[in-house]
Z-matrix of the N, CA and C atoms (Angstrom, degrees):
N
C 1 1.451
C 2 1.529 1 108.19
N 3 1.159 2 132.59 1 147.10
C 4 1.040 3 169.20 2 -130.02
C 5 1.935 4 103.20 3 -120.35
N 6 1.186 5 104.06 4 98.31
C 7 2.226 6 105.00 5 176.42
C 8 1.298 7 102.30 6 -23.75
N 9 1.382 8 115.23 7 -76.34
C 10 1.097 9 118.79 8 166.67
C 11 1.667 10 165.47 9 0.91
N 12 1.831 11 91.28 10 -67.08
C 13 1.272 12 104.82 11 155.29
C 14 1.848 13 112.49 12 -96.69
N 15 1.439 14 103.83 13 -17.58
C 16 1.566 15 91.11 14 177.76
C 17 1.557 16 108.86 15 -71.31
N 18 1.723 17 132.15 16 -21.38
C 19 1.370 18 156.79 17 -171.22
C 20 1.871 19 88.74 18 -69.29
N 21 1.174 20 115.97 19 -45.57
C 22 1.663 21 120.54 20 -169.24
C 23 1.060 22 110.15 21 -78.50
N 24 1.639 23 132.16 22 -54.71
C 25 0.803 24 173.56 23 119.45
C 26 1.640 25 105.24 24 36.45
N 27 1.504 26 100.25 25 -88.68
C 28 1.590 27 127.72 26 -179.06
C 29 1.300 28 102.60 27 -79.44
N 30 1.358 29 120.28 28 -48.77
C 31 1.516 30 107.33 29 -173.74
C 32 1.488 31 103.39 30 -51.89
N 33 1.762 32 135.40 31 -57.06
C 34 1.304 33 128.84 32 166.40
C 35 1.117 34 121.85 33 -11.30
N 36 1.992 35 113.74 34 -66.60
C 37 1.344 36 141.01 35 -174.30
C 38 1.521 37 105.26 36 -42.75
N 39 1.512 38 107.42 37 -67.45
C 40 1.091 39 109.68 38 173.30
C 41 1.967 40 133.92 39 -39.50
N 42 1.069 41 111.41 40 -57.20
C 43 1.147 42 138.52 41 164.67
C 44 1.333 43 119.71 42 -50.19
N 45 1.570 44 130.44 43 -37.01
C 46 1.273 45 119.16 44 153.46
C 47 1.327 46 135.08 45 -69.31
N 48 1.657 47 106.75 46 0.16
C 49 1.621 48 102.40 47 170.43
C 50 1.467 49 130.38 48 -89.67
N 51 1.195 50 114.18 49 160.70
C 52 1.674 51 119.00 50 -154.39
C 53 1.422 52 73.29 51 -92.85
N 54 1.887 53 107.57 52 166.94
C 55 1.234 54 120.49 53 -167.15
C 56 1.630 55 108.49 54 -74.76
N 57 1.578 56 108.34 55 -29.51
C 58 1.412 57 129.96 56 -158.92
C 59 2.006 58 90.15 57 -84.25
N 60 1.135 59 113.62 58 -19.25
C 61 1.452 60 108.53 59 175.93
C 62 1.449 61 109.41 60 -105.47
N 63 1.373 62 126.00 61 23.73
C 64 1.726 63 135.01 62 -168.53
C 65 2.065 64 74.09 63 -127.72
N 66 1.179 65 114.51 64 -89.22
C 67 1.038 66 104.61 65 165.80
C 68 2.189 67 133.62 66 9.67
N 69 1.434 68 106.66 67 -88.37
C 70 0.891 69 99.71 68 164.81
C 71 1.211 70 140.92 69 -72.88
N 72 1.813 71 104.17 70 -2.03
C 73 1.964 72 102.50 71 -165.95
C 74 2.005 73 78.75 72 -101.62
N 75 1.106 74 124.88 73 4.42
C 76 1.811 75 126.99 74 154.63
C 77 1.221 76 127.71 75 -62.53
N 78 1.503 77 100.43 76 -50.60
C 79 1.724 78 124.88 77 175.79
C 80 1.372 79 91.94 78 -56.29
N 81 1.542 80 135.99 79 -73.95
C 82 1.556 81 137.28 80 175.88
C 83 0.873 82 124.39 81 -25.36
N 84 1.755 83 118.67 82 -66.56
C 85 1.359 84 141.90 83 161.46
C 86 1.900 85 99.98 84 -26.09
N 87 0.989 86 100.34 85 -93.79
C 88 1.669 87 101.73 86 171.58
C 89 1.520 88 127.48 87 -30.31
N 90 1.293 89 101.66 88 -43.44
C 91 1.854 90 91.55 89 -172.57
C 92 1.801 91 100.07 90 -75.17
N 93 1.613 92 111.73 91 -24.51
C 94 1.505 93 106.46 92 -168.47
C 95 1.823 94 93.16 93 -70.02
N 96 0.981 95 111.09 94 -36.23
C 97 1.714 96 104.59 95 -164.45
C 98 1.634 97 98.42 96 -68.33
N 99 1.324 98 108.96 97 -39.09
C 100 2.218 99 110.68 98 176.63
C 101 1.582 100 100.96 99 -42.96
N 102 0.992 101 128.79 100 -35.40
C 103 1.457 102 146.37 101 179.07
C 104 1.598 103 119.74 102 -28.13
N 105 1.902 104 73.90 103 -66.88
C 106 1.740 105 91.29 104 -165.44
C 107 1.664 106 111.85 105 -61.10
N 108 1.113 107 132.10 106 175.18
C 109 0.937 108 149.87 107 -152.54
C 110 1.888 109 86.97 108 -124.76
N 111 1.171 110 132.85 109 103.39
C 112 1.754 111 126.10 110 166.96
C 113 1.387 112 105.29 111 -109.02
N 114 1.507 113 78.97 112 162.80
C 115 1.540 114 103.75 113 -175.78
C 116 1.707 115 95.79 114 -82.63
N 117 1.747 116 116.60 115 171.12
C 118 1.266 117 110.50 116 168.84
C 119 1.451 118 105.67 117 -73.33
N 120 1.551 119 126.18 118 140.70
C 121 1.390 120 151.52 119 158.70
C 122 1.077 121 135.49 120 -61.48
N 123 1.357 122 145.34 121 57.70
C 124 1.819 123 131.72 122 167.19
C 125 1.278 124 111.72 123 -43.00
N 126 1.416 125 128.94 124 -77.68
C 127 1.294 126 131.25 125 -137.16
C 128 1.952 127 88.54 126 -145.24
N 129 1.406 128 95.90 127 113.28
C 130 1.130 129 124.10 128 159.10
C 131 0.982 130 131.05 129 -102.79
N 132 1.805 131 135.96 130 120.62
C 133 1.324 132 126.61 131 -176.13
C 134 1.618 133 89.75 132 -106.24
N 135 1.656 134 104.16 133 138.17
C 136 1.426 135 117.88 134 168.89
C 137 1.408 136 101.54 135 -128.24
N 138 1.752 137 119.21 136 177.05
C 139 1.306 138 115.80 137 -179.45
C 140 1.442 139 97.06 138 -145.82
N 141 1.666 140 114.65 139 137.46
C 142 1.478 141 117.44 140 172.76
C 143 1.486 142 115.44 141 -56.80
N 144 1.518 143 114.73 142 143.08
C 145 1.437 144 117.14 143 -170.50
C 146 1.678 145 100.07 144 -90.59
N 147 1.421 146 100.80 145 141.90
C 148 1.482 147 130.63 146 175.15
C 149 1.746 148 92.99 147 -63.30
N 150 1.111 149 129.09 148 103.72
C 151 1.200 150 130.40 149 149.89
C 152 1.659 151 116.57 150 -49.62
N 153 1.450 152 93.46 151 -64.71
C 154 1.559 153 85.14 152 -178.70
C 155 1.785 154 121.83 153 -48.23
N 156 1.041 155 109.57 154 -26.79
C 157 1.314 156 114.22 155 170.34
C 158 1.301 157 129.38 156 -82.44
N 159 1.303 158 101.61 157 -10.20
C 160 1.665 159 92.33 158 -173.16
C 161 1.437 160 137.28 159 106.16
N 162 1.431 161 95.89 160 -15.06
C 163 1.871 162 114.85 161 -174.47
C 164 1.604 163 127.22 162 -58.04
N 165 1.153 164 112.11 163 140.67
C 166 1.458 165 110.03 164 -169.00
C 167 1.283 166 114.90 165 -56.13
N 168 1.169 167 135.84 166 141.22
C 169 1.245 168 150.45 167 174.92
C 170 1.522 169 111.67 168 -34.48
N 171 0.766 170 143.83 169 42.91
C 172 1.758 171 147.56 170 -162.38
C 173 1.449 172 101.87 171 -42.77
N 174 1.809 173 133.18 172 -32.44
C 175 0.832 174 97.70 173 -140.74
C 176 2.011 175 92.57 174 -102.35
N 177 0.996 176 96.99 175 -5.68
C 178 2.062 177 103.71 176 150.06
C 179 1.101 178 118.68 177 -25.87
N 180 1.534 179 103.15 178 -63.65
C 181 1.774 180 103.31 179 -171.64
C 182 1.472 181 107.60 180 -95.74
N 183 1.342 182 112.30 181 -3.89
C 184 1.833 183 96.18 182 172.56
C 185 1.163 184 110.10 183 -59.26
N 186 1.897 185 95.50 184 -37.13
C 187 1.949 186 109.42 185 -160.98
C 188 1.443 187 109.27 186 -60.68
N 189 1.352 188 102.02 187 -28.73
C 190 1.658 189 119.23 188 179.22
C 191 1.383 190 115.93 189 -65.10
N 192 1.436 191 111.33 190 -47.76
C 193 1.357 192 106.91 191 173.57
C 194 1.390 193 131.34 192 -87.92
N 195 1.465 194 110.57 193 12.25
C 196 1.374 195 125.47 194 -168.48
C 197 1.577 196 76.94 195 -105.59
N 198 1.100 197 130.01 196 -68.12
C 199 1.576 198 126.38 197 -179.16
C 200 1.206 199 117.52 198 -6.59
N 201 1.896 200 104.34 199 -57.76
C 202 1.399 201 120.99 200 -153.92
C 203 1.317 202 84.87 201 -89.94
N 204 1.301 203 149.22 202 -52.62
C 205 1.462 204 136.12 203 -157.34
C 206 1.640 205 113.47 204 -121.32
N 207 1.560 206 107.47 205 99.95
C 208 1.621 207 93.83 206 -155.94
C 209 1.212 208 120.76 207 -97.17
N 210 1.708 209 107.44 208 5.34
C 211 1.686 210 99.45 209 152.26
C 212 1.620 211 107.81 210 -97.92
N 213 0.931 212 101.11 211 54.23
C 214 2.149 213 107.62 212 175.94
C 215 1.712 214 102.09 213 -63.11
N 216 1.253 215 122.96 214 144.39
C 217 1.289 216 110.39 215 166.71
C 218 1.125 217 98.45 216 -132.88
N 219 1.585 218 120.37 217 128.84
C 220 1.211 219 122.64 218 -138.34
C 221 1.948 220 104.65 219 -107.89
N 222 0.887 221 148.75 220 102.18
C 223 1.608 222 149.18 221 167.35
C 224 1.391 223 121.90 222 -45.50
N 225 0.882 224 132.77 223 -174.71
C 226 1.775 225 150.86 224 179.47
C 227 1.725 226 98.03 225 179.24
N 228 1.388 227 85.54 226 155.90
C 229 2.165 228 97.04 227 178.14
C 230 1.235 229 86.12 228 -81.40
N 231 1.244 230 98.10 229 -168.13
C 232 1.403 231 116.36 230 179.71
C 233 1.902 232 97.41 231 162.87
N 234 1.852 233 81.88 232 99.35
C 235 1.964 234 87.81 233 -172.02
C 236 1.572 235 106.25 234 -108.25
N 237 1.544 236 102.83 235 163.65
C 238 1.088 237 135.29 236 176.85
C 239 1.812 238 119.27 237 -104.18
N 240 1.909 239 108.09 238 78.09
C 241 1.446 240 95.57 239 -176.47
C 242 1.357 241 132.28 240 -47.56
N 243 1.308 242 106.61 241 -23.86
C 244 1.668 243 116.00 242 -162.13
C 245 1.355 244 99.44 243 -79.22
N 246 1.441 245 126.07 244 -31.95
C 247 1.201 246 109.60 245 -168.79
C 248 2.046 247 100.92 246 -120.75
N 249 1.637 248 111.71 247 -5.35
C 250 1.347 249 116.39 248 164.10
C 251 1.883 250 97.15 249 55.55
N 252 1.930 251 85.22 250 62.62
C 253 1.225 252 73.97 251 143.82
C 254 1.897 253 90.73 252 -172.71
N 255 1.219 254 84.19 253 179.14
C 256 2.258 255 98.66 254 -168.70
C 257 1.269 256 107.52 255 -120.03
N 258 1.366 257 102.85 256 148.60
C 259 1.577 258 118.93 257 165.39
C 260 1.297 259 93.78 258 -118.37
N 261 1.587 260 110.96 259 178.13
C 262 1.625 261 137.94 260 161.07
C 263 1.436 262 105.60 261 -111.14
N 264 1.544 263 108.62 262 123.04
C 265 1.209 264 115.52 263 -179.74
C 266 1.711 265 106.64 264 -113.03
N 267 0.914 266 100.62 265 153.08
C 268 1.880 267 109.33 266 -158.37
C 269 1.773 268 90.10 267 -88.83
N 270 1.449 269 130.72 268 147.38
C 271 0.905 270 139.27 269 -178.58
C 272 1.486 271 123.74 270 -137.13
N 273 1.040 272 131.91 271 152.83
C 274 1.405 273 134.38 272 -175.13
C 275 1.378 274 120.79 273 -156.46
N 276 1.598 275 126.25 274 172.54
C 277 1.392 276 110.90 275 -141.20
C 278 1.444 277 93.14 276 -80.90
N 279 1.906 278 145.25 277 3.30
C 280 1.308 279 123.55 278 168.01
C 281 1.399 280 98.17 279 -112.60
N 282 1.554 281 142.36 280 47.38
C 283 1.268 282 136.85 281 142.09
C 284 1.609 283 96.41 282 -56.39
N 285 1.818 284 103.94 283 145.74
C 286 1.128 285 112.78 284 144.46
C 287 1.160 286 115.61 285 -146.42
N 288 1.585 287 105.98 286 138.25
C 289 1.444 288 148.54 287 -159.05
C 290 1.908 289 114.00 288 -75.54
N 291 1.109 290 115.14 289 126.73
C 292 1.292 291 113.62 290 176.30
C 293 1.443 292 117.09 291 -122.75
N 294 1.434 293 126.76 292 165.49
C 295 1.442 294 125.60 293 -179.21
C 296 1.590 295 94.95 294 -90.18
N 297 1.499 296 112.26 295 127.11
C 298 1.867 297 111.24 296 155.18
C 299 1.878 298 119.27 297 -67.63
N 300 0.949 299 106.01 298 -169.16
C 301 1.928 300 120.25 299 -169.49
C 302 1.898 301 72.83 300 -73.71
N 303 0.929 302 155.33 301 2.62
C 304 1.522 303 147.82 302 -154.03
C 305 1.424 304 108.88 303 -109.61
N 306 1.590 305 101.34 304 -55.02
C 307 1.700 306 131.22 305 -171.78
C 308 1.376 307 99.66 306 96.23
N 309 1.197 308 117.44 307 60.63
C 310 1.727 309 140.11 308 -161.48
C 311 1.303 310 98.64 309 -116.41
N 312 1.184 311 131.23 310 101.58
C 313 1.885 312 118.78 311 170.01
C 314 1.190 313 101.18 312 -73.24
N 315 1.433 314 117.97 313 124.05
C 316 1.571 315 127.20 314 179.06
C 317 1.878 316 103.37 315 -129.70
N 318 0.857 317 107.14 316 123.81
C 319 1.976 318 121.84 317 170.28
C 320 1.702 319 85.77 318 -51.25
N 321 1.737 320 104.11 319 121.15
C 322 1.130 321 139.18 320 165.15
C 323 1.829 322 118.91 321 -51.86
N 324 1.566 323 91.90 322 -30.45
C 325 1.624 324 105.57 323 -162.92
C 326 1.467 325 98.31 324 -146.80
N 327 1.449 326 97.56 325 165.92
C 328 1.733 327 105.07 326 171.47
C 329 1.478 328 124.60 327 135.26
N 330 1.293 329 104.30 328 128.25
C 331 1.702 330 80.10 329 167.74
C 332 1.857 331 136.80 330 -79.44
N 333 1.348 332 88.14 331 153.44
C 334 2.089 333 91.38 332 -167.13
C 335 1.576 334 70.94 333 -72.78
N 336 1.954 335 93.51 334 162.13
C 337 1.553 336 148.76 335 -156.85
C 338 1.674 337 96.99 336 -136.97
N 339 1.089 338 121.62 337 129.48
C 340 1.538 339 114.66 338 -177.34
C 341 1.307 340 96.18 339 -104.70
N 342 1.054 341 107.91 340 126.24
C 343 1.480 342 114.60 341 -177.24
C 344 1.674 343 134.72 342 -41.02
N 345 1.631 344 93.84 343 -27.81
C 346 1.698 345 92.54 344 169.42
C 347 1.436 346 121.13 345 -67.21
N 348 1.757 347 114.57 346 1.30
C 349 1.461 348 111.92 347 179.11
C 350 1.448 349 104.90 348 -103.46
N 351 1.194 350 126.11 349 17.17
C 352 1.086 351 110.52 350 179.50
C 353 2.010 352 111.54 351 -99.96
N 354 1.158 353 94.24 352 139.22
C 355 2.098 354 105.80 353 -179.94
C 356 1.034 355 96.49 354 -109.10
N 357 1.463 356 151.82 355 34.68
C 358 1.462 357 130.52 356 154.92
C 359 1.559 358 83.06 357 -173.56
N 360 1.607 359 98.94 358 154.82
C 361 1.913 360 101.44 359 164.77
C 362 1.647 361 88.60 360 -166.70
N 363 1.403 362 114.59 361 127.00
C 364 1.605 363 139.48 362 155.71
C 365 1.089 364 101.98 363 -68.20
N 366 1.340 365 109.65 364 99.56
C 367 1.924 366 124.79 365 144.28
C 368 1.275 367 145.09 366 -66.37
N 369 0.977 368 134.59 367 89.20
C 370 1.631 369 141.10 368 -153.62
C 371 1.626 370 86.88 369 -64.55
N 372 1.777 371 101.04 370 143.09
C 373 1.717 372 99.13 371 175.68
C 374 1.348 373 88.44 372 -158.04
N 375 1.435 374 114.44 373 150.15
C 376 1.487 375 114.72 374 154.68
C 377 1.200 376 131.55 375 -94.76
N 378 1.298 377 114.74 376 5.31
C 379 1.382 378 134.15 377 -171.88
C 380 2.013 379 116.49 378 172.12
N 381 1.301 380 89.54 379 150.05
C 382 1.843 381 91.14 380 177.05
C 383 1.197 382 90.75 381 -144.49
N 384 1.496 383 107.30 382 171.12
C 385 1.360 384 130.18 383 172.75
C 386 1.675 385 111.39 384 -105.63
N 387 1.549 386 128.03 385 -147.28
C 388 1.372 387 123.10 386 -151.35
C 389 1.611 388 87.69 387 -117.39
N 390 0.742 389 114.47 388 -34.08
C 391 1.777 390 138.83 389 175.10
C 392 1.895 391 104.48 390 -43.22
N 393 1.730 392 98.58 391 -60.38
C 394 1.009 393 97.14 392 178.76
C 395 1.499 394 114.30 393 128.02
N 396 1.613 395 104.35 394 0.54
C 397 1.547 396 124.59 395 -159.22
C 398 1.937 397 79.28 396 -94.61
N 399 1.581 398 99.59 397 166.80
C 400 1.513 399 108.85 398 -166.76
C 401 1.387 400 91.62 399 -146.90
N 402 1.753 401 116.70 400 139.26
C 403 1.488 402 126.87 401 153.78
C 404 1.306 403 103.10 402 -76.17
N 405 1.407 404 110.15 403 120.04
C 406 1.745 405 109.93 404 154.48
C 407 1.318 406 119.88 405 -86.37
N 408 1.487 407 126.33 406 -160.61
C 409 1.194 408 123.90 407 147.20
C 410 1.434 409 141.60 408 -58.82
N 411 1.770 410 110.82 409 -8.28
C 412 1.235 411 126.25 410 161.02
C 413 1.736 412 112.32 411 98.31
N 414 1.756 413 122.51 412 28.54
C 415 1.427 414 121.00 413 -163.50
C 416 1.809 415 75.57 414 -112.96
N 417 1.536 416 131.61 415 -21.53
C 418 1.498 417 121.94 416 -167.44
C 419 1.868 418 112.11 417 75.48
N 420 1.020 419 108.96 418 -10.75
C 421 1.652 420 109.14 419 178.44
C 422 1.490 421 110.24 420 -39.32
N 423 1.369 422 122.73 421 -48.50
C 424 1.616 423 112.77 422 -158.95
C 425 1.883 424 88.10 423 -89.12
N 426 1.245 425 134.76 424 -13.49
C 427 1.301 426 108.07 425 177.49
C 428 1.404 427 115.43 426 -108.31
N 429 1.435 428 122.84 427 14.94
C 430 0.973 429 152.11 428 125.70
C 431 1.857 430 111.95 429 -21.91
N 432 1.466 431 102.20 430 -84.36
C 433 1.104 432 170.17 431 167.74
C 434 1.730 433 88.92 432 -16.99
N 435 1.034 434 102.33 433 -95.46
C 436 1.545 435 146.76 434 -179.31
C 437 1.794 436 88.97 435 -38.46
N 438 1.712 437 128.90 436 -75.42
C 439 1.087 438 120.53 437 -166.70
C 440 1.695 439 115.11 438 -45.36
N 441 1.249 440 126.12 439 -3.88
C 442 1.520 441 134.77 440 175.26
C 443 1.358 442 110.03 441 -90.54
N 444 1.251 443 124.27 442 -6.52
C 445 1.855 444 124.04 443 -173.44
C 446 1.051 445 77.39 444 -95.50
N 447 1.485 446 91.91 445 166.86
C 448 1.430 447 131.19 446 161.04
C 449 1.385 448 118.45 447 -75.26
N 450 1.526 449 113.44 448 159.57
C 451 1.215 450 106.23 449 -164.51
C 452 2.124 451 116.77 450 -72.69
N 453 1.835 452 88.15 451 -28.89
C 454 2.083 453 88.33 452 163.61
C 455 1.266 454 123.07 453 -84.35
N 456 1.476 455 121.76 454 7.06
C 457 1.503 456 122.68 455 138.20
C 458 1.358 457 110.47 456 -5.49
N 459 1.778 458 123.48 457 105.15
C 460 1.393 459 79.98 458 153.56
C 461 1.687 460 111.14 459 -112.31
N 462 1.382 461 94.05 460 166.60
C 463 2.042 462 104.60 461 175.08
C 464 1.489 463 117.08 462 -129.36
N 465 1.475 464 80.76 463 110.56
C 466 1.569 465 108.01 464 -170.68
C 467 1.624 466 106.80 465 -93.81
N 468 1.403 467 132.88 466 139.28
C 469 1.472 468 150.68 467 -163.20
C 470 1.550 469 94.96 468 -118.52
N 471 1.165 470 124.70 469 151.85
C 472 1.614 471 128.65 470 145.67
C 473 1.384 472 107.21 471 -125.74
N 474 1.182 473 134.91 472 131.68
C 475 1.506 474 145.41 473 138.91
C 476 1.369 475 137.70 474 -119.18
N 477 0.982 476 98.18 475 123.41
C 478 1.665 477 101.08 476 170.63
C 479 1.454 478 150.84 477 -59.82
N 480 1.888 479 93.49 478 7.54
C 481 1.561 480 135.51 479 164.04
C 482 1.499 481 114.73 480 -129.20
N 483 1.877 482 86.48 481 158.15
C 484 1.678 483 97.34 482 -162.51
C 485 1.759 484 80.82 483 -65.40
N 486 1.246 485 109.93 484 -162.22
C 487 1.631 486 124.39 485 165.68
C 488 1.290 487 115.99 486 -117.58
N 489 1.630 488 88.68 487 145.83
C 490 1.551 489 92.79 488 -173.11
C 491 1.610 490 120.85 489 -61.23
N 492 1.558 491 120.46 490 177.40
C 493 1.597 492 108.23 491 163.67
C 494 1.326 493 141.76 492 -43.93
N 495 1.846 494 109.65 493 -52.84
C 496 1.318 495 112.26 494 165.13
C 497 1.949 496 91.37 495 -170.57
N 498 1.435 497 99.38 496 140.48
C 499 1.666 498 113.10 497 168.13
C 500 1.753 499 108.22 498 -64.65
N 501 1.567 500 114.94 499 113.12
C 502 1.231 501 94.68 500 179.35
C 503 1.547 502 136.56 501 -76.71
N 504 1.190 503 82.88 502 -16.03
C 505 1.578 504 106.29 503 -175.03
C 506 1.424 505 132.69 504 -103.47
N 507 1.473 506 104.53 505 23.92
C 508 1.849 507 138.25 506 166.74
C 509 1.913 508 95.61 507 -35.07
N 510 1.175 509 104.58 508 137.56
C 511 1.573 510 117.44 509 -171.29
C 512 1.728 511 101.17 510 -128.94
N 513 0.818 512 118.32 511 111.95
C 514 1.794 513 136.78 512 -175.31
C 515 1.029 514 97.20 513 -41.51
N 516 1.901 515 138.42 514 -2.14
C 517 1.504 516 107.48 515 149.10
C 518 1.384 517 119.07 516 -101.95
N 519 1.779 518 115.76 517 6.55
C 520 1.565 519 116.21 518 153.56
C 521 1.357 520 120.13 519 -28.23
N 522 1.384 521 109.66 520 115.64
C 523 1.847 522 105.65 521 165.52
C 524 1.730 523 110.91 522 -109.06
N 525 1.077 524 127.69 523 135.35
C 526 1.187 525 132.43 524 -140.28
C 527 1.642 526 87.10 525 -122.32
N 528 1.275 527 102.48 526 134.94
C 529 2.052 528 124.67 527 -174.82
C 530 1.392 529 104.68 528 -74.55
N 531 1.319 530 97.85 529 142.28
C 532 1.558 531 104.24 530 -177.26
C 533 1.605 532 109.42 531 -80.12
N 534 1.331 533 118.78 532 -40.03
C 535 1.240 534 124.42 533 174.87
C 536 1.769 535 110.58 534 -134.72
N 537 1.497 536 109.70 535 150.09
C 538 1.032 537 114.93 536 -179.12
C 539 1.776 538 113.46 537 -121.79
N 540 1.006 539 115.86 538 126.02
C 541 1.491 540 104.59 539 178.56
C 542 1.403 541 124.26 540 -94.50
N 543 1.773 542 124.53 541 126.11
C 544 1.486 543 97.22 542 170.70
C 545 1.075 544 108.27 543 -123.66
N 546 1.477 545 132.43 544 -149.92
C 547 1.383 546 118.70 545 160.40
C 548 1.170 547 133.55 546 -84.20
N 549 1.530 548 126.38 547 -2.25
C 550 1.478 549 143.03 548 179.91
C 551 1.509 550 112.02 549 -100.84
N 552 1.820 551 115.15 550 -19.61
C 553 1.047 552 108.73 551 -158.95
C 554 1.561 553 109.24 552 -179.80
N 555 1.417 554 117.36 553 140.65
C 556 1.858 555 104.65 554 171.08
C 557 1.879 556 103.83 555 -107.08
N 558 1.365 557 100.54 556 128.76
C 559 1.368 558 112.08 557 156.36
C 560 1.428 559 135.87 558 -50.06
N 561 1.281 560 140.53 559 134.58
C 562 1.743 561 126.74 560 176.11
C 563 1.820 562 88.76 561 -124.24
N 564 1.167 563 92.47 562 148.15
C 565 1.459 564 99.71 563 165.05
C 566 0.877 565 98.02 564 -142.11
């Protein structure tokens, strides 16, 4: 399949669900990630979910992983269109969050996180394949992004679909998720 049409595709998918069925395929989403087995956590980058779109509740499993690691210090992006590219900005319980020209909730304040410190980062995707490769929205920021972690980084996906067979049109600066979460099941690649 094709970024593209899997980008049309799922975003649709997405978009036809009632809130009360985003809702429970979250609860899923969550109990599959209680599952995994994690490493200990410092610095987690997560990203506020696009309502208008449909995106999984991210901030479920931050709470989850803040649970498990309770000096977590928790990140948000925070991009630069003109020049298309992101930092992780460190956050705390009086950050406040604004919408960009995008409708992007981005932390107002904070200090940047250089990416080689980060041990976990939530990847927004609308779709992945079996591989492990993910359609984004198509700006490249998180694999951008991503080439600055370390290699035990890990990058965790949530979707609310199985994954397709394989993206055909993967571009050699694709970085491909270590785990994917859905509601039936988490992926390892």
């Amino acid at each position: 399949m094709l970024k593209s049409g899997a980008r049309k595709l799922f975003n649709e998918k997405r978009l036809a669900l009632s809130i009360q069925e985003r809702v429970k395929l979250d609860d899923l989403l969550l109990i599959q990630l209680q599952k995994v087995e994690l490493p200990f956590i410092t610095f987690l980058m997560s990203y506020w979910p696009m309502e208008q779109n449909h995106e999984p509740n991210t901030h479920l499993f931050s709470d989850f992983i803040e649970f498990q690691n309770l000096n977590l210090i928790l990140c948000y992006p925070k991009t630069d269109f003109s020049s298309l590219q992101m930092q992780a900005v460190q956050t705390d319980d009086d950050t406040r969050f604004s919408k960009n020209e995008y409708n992007i909730y981005e932390p107002q304040h904070g200090d940047a996180v250089n990416s080689s410190a980060m041990d976990m980062i939530f990847i927004p995707l609308l779709s992945f394949d079996k591989k492990g490769f993910r359609v984004g929205y198509g700006k490249g920021f998180y694999d951008r992004y991503l080439k600055g972690c370390r290699k035990d980084c890990l990058k965790i996906g949530f979707s609310y679909f199985e994954p397709v067979d394989e993206i055909d049109d993967r571009s050699e600066f694709d970085v491909p998720l270590d785990l994917c979460v859905t509601p039936t099941t988490v992926y390892a690649f």
